[in-house]
N, C-alpha and C positions, 0 to 999 in steps of 0.2 A: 410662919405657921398659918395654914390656910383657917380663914374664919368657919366654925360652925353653921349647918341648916338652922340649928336650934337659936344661936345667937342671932344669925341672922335676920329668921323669923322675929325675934321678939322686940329687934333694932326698927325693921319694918311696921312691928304695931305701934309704935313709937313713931311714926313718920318720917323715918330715916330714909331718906333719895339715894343716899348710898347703898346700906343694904339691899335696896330694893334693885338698883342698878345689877346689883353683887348676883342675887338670885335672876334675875333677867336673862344676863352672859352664862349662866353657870348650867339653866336648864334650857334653853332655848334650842340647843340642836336636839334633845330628849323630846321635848314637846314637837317642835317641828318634827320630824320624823314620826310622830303617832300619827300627826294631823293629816301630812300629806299622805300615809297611808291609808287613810281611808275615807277622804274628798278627791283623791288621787287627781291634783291641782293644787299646781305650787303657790299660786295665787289667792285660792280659798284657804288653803292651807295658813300663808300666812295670817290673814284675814282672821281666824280664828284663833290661833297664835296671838295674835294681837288683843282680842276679846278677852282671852285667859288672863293676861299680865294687865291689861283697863280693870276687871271685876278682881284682881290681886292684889293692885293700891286702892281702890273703890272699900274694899274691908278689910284692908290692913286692918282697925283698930279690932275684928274679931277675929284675930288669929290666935291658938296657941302654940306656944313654943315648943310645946310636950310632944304635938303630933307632929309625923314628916311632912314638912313643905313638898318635896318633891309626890308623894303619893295625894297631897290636897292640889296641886298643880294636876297632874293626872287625869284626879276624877272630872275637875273642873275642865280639861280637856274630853273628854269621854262625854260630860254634858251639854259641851259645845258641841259636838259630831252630833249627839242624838239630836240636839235641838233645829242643826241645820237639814239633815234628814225628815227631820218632819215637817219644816216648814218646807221643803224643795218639795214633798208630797202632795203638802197641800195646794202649792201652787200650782199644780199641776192639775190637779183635781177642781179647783176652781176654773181655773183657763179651761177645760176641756167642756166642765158644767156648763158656762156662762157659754161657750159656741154651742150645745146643744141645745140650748132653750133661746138660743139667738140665730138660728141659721142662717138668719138675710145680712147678719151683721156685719159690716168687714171690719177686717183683724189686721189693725197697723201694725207695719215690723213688730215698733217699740211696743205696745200692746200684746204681741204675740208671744209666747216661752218658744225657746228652743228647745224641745225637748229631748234632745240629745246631751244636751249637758247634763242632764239631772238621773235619769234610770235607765238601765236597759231593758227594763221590764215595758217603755213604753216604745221599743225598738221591735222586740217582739211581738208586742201586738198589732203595732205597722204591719212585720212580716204576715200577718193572718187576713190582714183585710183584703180584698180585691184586686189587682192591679193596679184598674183606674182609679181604685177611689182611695186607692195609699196615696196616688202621685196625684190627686186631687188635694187631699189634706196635706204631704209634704209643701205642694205651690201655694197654698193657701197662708199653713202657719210656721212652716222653716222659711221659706220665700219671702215671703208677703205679698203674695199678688192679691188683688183684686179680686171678685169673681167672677168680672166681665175680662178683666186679663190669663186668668185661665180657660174661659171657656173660650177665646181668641184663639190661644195657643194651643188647645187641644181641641177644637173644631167640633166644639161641642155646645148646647144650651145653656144660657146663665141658669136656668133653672135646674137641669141636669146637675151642673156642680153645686150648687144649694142642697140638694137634696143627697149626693155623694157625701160633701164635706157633715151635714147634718148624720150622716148614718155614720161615718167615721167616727168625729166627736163623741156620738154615744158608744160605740161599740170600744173603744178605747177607754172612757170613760167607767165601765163596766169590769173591763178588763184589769182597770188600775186597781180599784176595787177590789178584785181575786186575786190576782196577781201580786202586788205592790204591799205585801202585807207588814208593814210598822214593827209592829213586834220582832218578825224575824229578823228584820237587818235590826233591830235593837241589841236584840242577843246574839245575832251575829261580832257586831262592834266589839259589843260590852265582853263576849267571852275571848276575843282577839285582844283585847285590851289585858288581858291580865295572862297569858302564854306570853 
């Protein structure tokens, strides 16, 4: 006879490596399957997965046995997705800040975001800017070139792309701003999460 959520939980506030194993195996493809639907990466996904079952044994001793594990497993997934959404925001929003009040600064690989992992909100405001000075800021901060190394390849002024990669940064910066609104992919998440 398969053991209890109920039992299980209350074996787990008890510090039982069993149980806790028990409930691991039992919701993991439930949780996986939230996660990866909406970090849509199997990698973050697990990642967070991971984070849920760490803060699971982390308070084992405040669980009750009364409420469903599987629906405190849930939320505790749902606050991992929002939590990683905001901070991907912010990062974003910092990177793009610190290059517009930095324009002479160069922007090592590792230094730079990709910013295509993180929104398509900042894909679209690519799509709006200029030609050259999308594929100025693409070479600058998906690349990592240089500033002397794009204006080489695009047969242009180190200054010219200072001043491109600077108007980019803010007008993106702006964009993310209007665009990028928190809230909505909150309640986006939060109201997918319970259909």
């Amino acid at each position: 006879m398969e053991v209890t959520d109920a039992e299980l939980t209350y074996r787990l506030s008890q510090h039982d490596e069993t149980a806790f194993e028990t409930l691991f195996r039992r919701y993991y493809r439930y949780l996986y399957s939230i996660a990866v639907q909406y970090v849509k990466d199997p990698e973050l996904a697990e990642d967070a997965l991971q984070e849920v079952y760490l803060k699971l044994w982390t308070h084992r001793t405040q669980l009750d046995a009364s409420q469903s594990i599987k629906a405190y497993l849930a939320t505790a997934m749902r606050n991992q997705i929002i939590n990683r959404l905001r901070d991907d925001r912010r990062a974003i929003l910092r990177h793009i800040e610190r290059q517009a009040l930095l324009p002479e600064a160069d922007t090592s690989t590792e230094e730079s975001i990709t910013l295509n992992e993180y929104s398509s909100v900042v894909r679209q405001g690519l799509q709006l800017l200029p030609p050259q000075r999308r594929l100025v800021f693409t070479l600058r901060s998906e690349v990592g070139l240089t500033n002397e190394e794009v204006a080489s390849q695009l047969r242009i002024s180190i200054n010219t792309v200072k001043i491109h990669y600077y108007h980019a940064c803010r007008f993106l910066r702006d964009y993310l701003r209007h665009h990028a609104d928190l809230p909505t992919l909150v309640i986006a998440v939060l109201s997918s999460l319970y259909h």
